[in-house]
VEXNURO-916117 format. One line per field, with one value per residue (C-alpha): x, z, y. Coordinates in steps of 0.001 Angstrom, whole numbers. Layout:
! VEXNURO-916117
X <- c(X, ...)
Z <- c(Z, ...)
Y <- c(Y, ...)
***
This chain:
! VEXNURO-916117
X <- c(13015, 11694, 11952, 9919, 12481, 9942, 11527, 9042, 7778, 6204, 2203, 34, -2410, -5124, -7695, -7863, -9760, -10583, -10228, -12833, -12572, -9578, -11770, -15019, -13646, -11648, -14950, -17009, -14321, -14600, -18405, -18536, -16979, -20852, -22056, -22925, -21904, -20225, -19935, -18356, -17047, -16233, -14021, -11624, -8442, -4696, -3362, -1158, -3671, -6171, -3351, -3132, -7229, -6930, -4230, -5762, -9445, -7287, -6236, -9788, -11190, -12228, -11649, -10678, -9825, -9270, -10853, -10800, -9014, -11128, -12908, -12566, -15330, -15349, -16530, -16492, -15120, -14232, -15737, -13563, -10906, -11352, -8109, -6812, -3158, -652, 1424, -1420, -3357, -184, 21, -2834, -5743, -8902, -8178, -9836, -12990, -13346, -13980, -17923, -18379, -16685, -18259, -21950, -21433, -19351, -19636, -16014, -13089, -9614, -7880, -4885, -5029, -4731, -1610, -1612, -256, 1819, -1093, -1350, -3030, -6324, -7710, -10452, -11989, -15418, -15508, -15199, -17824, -20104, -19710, -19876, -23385, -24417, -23315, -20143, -17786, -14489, -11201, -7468, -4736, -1585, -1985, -5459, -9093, -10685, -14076, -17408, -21000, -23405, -26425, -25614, -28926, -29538, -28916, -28858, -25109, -23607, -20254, -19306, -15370, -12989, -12323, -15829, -17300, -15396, -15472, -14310, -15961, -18942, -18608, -17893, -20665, -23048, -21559, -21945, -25513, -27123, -27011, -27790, -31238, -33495, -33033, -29970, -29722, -26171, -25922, -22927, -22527, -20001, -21583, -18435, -19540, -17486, -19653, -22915, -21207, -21104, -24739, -26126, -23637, -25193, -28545, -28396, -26958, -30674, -29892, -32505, -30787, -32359, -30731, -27299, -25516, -26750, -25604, -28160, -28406, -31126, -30991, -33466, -31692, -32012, -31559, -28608, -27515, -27309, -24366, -24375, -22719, -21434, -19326, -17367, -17891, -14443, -11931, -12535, -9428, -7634, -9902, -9186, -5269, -5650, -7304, -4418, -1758, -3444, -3918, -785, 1181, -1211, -2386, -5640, -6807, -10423, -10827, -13522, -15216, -16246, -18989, -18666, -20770, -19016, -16135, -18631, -16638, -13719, -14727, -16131, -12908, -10547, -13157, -11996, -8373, -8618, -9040, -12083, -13289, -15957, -18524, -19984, -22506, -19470, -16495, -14371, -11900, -9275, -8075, -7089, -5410, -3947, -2631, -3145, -4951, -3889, -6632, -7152, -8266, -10201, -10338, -13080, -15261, -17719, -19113, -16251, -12989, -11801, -8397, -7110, -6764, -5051, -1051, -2199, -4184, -1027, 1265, -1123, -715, 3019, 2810, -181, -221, -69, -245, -2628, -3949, -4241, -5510, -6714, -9320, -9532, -5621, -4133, -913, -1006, 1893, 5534, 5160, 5723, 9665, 9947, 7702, 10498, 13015, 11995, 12033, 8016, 8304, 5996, 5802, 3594, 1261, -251, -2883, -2096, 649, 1336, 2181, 3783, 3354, 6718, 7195, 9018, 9935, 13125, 13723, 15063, 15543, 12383, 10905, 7279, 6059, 2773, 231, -1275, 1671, 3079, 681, 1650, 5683, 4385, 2419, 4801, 7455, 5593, 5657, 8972, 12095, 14663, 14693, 12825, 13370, 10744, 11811, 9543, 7228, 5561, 2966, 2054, 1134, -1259, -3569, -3016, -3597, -1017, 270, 3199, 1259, -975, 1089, 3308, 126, -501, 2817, 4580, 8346, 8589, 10547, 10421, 13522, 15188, 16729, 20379, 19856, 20531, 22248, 20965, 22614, 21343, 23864, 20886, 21294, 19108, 16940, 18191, 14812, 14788, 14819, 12066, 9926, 9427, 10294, 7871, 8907, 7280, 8894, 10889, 9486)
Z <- c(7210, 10249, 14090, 16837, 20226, 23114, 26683, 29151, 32279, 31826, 32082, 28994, 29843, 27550, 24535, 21486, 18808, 17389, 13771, 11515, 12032, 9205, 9304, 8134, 5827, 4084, 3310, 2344, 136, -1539, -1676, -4139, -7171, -7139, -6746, -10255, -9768, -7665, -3868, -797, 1944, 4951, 8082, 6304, 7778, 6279, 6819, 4710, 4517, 3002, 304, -211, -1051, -3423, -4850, -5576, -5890, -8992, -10853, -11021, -12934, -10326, -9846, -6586, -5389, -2135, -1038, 1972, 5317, 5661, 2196, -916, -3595, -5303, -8962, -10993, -14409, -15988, -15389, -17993, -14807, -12443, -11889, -8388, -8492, -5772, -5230, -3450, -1904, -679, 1719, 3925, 4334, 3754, -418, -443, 206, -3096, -3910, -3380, -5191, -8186, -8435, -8230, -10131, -12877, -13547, -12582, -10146, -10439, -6629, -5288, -1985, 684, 2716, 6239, 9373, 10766, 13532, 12773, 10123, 8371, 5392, 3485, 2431, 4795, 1941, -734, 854, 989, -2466, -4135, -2335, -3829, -7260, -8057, -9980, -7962, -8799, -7165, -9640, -9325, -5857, -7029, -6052, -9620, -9458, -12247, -12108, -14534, -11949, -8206, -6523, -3183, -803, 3253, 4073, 7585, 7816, 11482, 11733, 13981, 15622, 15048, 12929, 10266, 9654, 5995, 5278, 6467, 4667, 1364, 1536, 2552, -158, -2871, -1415, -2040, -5780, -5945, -6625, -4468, -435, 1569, 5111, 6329, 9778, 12346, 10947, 12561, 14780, 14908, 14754, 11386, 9564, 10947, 9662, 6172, 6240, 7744, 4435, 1850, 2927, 2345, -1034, -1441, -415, 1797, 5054, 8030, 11012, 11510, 14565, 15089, 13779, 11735, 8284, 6006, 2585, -330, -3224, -5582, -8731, -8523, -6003, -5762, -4770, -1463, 1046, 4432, 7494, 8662, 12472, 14931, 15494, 18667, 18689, 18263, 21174, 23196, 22198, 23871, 26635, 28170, 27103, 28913, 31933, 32143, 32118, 35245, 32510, 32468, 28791, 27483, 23930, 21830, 18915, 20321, 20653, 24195, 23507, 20779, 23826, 26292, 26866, 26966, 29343, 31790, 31850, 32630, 35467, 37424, 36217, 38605, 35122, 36066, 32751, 32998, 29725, 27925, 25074, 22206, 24990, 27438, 30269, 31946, 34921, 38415, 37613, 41310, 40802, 38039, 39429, 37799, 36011, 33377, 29729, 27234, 23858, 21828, 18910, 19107, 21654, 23722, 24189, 20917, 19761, 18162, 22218, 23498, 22983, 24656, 27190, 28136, 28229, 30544, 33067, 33398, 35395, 37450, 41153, 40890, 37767, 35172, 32161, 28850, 26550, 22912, 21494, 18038, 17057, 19561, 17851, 18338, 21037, 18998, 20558, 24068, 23648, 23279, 26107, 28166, 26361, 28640, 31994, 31656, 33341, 30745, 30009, 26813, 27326, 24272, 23581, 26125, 28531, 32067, 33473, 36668, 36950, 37977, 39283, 36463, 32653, 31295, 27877, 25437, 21775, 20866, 16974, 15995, 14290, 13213, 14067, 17406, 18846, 16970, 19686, 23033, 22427, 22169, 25425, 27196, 26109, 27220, 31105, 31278, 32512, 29853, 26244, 23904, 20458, 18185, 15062, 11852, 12805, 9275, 10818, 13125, 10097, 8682, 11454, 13346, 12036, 12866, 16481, 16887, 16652, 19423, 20973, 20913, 22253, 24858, 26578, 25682, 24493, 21077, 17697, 14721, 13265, 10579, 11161, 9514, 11121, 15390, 17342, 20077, 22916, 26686, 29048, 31312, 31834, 31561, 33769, 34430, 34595, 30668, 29182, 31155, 28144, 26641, 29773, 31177, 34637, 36859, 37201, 40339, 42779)
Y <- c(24375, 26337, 25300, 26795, 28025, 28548, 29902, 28355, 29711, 32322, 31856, 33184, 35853, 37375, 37027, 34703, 33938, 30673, 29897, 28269, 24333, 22819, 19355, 21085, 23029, 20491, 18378, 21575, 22978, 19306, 19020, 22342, 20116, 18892, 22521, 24726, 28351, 30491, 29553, 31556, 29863, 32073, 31306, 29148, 29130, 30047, 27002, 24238, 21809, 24422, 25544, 21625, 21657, 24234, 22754, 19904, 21338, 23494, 20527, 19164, 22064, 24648, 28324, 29258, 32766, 34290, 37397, 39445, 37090, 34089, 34198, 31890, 31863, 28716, 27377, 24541, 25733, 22395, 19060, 16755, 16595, 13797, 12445, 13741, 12872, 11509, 14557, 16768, 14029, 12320, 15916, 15271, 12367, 15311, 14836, 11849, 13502, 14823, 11294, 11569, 14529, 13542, 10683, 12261, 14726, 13611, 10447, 9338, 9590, 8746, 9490, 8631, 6765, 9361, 10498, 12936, 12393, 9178, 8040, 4393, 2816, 4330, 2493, 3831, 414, 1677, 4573, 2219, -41, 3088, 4137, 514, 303, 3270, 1545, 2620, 164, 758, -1079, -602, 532, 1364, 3297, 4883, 4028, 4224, 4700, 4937, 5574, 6931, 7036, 6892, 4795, 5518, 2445, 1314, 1342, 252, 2550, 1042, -531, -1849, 1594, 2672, 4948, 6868, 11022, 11315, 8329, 9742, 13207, 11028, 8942, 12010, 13913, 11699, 10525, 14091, 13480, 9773, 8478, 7993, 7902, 6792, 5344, 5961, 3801, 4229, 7650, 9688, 12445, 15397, 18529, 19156, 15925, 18161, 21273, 19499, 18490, 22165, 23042, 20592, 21041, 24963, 23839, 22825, 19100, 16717, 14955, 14253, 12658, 14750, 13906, 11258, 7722, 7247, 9555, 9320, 11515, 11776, 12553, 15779, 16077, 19364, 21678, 25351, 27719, 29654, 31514, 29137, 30136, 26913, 26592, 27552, 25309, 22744, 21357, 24196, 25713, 22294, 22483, 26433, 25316, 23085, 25596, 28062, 25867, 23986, 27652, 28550, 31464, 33466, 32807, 33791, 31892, 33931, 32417, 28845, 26379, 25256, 22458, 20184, 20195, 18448, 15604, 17151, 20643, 17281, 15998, 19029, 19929, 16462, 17248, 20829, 22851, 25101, 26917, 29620, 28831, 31659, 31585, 31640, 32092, 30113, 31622, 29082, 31194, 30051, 26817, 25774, 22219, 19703, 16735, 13015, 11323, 8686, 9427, 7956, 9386, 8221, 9287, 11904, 12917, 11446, 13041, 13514, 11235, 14853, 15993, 13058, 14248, 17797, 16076, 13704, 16819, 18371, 15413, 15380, 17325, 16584, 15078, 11650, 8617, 9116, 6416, 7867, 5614, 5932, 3974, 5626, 5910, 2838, 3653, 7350, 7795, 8694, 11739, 10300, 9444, 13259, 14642, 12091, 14295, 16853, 14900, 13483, 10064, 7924, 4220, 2622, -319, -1307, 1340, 3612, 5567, 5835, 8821, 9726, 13292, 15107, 18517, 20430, 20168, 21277, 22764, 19860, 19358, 17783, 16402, 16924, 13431, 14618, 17597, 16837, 15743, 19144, 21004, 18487, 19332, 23788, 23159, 21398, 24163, 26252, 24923, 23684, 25274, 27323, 26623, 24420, 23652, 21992, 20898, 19719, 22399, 22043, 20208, 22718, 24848, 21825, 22555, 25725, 29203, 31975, 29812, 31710, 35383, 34464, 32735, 36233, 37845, 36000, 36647, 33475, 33937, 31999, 33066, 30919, 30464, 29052, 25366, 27224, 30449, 29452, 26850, 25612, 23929, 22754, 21793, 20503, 16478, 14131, 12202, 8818, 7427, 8911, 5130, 4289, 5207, 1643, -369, -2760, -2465, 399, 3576, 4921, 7209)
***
């Protein structure tokens, strides 16, 4: 197993591009099971979770083949497979969007309930919901959501929950909607930009939806759909996730490849936090970063601040001027990240749904522990700022979600090897703050 050892300090200057978007491509890559022929895919990032899709998309009968960087053509070569097992989609939460199009375009679906990062608990039971309208016979066995249809009817289905609306439920229900009969009303859809990437992708598929990006859906049902050629839209979280580490270093960063506005919310935000960003057509440049300015956070669904940017965000304003609020609305429980970021001298309490930061005026170089992907990206950028050495350890879910970090990384400047776990010690002699068990405590902190 690999660790990451960053030396912090030093501020990262240059260019980088932005990959093609993991959560579009995951739902696209499982919408051509109901697509005849040969379709290419372009953009599609080298990442774990996209080995896990192909995987998985493998086992249910399809031939998938890279070509040149960034290029899969995919086919459907077998359709008697419909039984997605537990040992790929136990890997990451995306599998269970092949769900949909199994079930439109074959009749049947055996999936295993879906795995992915530890963020709190995410049941699919608004997917279910969604397909059972549509008249699916579904039934719970054994740890798999077993699903038949021989004729999918179109149907008005209300996909709003206790945390609001849901993305893969969303692409599932969309997905498996194209082929049913008749039209669909999908209300309290999710608006991302990656559930409008799978429409645009759908509809040039020769599919009829109206409504995308906004909560409200409506699809007329066709009778097949037809391969194509699609380019998955960059990477806003990964653009977001660059953003802050080029900000929090005091760097000079231009990120190429992006759509400044599915970061709305977020560009809003960093502007009150002191981040000043000059927007291009398909560019942004953080540059000139002066003093990080405390704020509070909400992270909320699309177009809000999205809950993926919350553990970068909350590194970002350890070290800002003052006590910020951080709360997530999305993922309450999405804060085991927070115990290491205090690892490294951040002086953060929990309350419920949220943290309370008081910013401080350095970070030192700990041994820290990744406990999912986001938080994976919160422990690099606040590496990256602190003082001496920091090792990250269970980097594997860095590579779920971000293509190539520690090459640009490398070319930005920043001083990072990865390493294997067997292959370095590493030892800091630096102590402790004694405010450090302040983490959990319901008392304010010192000072």
């Amino acid at each position: 197993m690999d660790k990451l050892v960053i030396q912090g300090g030093l501020p990262l200057q240059g260019s980088v591009q932005i990959s093609g978007a993991k959560n579009a491509a995951l739902p696209i890559m499982a919408a051509c099971l109901a697509i005849p022929g040969k379709t290419l895919l372009r953009s599609i990032p080298e990442l774990r979770d996209i080995t896990s899709m192909t995987g998985l998309l493998a086992q249910l009968g399809m031939s998938v083949s890279q070509g040149k960087a960034g290029e899969w053509l995919l086919e459907s070569t077998d359709s008697q497979h419909s039984v997605a097992d537990y040992e790929l989609v136990r890997k990451m939460r995306a599998s269970v969007c092949v769900l949909g199009p199994l079930l439109a375009s074959r009749g049947e679906a055996c999936v295993s309930l879906p795995g992915g990062c530890n963020i709190g608990h995410r049941p699919i039971d608004l997917h279910l919901k969604g397909l059972a309208a549509l008249g699916a016979e579904i039934e719970i066995q054994s740890g798999y959501v077993i699903a038949k249809a021989a004729k999918l009817k179109g149907a008005r289905i209300f996909l709003g929950g206790a945390m609001g609306s849901t993305v893969t439920g969303t692409c599932n229900i969309m997905s498996a909607a194209v082929l049913a009969s008749g039209t669909t009303v999908i209300e309290s859809a999710a608006c991302e930009p990656e559930v409008v990437d799978l429409g645009n992708f759908l509809q040039a598929c020769g599919a009829k939806i109206e409504g995308l990006g906004t909560p409200c859906i409506t699809i007329d049902g066709v009778d097949n759909l037809s391969p194509t050629e699609y380019e998955i839209i960059p990477d806003r979280i990964e653009a977001a996730t660059w953003i802050i580490a080029a900000a929090i270093t005091r760097g000079d960063v231009t990120l190429e490849n992006v759509v400044p506005e599915h970061l709305s919310a977020f560009l809003d935000k960093l502007t009150s936090l002191g981040v000043h960003c000059q927007v291009g057509t398909d560019s942004i440049r953080v540059s000139g970063v002066k003093k990080i300015l405390a704020g509070d956070i909400v992270s909320l669904a699309y177009p809000g601040i999205p809950t993926d940017t919350q553990a970068q965000l909350t590194a970002l304003l350890c070290l800002a001027d003052g006590t910020s609020i951080v709360t997530d609305r999305v993922f309450p429980e999405r804060f085991m990240y927070a115990s290491e970021l205090v690892r490294m001298g951040a002086k953060i309490r929990r309350e419920a749904n949220s943290v309370i930061i008081q910013g401080v005026n350095k970070l030192s170089g700990a041994n820290v522990m990744a406990s999912d992907l986001r938080a994976s990206a919160a422990l690099v950028i606040a590496a990256l700022a602190a003082e001496g050495e920091t090792t990250i350890r269970r980097i594997y879910h860095l590579d779920r979600g971000y293509e190539n970090l520690t090459g640009k990384l490398t070319a930005l400047g920043a001083n990072v090897q990865r390493v294997s776990e067997s292959s370095r010690k590493t030892t800091h002699s630096i102590p402790q703050p004694h405010w450090q068990q302040a983490l959990l405590a319901k008392t304010p902190l010192d000072n």
